[in-house]
N, C-alpha and C positions, 0 to 999 in steps of 0.2 A: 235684624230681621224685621223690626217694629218701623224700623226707616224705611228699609227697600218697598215693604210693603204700600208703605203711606205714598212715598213717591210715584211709584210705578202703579197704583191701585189696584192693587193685587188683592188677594185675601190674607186676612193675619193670622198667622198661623197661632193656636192656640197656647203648643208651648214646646219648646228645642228639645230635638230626639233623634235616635237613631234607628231609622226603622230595620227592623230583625227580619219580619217575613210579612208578605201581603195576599189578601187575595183568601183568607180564612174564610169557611163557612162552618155550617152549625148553628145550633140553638144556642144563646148567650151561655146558661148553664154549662153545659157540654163545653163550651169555649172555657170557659171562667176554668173548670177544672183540669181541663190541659194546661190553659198559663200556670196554673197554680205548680202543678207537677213539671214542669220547665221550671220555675222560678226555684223550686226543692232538689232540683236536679244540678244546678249552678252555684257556684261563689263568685262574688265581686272581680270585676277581671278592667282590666285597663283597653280605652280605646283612644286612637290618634287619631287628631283628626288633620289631612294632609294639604291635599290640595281642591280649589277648587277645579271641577270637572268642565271637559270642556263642551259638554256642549253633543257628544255623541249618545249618548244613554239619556239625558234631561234635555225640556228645553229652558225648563227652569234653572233656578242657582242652589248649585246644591255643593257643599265640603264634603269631598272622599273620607270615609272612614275605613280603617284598619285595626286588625288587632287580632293575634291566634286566641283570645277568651272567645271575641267576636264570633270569628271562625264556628270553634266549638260550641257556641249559643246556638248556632242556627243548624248544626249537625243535629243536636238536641231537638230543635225545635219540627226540621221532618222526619226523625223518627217520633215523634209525640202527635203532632198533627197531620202528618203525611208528607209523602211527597210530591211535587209538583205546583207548590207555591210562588210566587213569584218571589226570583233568587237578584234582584238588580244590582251593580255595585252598591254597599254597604255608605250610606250618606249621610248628612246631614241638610236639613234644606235649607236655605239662607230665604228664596224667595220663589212663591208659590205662581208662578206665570210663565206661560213661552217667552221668551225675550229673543232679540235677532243677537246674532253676532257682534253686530254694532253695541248695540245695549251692554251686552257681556263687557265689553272691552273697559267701556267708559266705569264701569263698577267696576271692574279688577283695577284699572288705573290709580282709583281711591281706594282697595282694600288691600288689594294685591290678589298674587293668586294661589302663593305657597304658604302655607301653615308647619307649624309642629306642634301642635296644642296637644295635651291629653287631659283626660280624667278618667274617674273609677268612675263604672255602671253600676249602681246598686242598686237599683231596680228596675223590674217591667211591668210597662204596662200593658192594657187589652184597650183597644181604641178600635169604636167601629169607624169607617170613613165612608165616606160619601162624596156627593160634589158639591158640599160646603165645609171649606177645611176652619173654617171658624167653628163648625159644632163639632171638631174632631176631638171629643173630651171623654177623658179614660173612665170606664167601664169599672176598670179597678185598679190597684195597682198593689204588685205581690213583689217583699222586698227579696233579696236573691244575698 
């Protein structure tokens, strides 16, 4: 992430995650205590992370993520905060920029493009975003 970024001059992304749901609103408060109640609601759940995406959904670079915890994370998460969040394929981001096709290719070349990585989620966090993904820094973080 800390490469593509410096390469391509992108923004750095502040720190590797999988985003659950976007597009939240509310008073931080109000926010704080729904994550909290999602975070009480869940146990430790495994996610994979697969392949990279090609390119329809981002124009960034983003790793596919999977997992039925996943799944059930975010079933959780619009009945706690609602429905109608943004639901996009479940990712990880590699690098925060449109890139062409062209680009894509040359960095799958050198990473490739198929993964089977997992790990355990143990926790979430509340991250406001903006359009500086370098201040994307969590609010709080509630372990699960």
């Amino acid at each position: 992430m800390n490469r593509l970024s410096k390469e391509f001059k992108a923004p750095k992304i502040t720190f590797p995650h999988v985003t659950l749901i976007e597009g939240l609103l509310g008073n931080e408060e109000e926010l704080k205590e729904k994550a909290e109640k999602l975070a009480r609601s869940m146990r430790p759940f495994r996610i994979r992370l697969t392949e990279i995406e090609k390119g329809k959904h981002f124009g960034n670079l983003v790793i596919l993520a999977e997992g039925r915890g996943l799944e059930n994370a975010y079933l959780k998460a619009e009945k706690i905060f609602g429905e109608g969040h943004v639901h996009k394929p479940f990712h990880l981001t590699l690098l925060l920029k449109d890139i062409s096709q062209k680009q894509r290719q040359e960095i799958l070349s050198k990473i490739g493009r198929k993964f089977d990585l997992e790990f355990e989620a143990k926790s979430l966090y509340l991250v406001p975003i903006g359009k500086r993904p370098e201040r994307w820094l969590p609010v709080k973080r509630f372990k699960i």
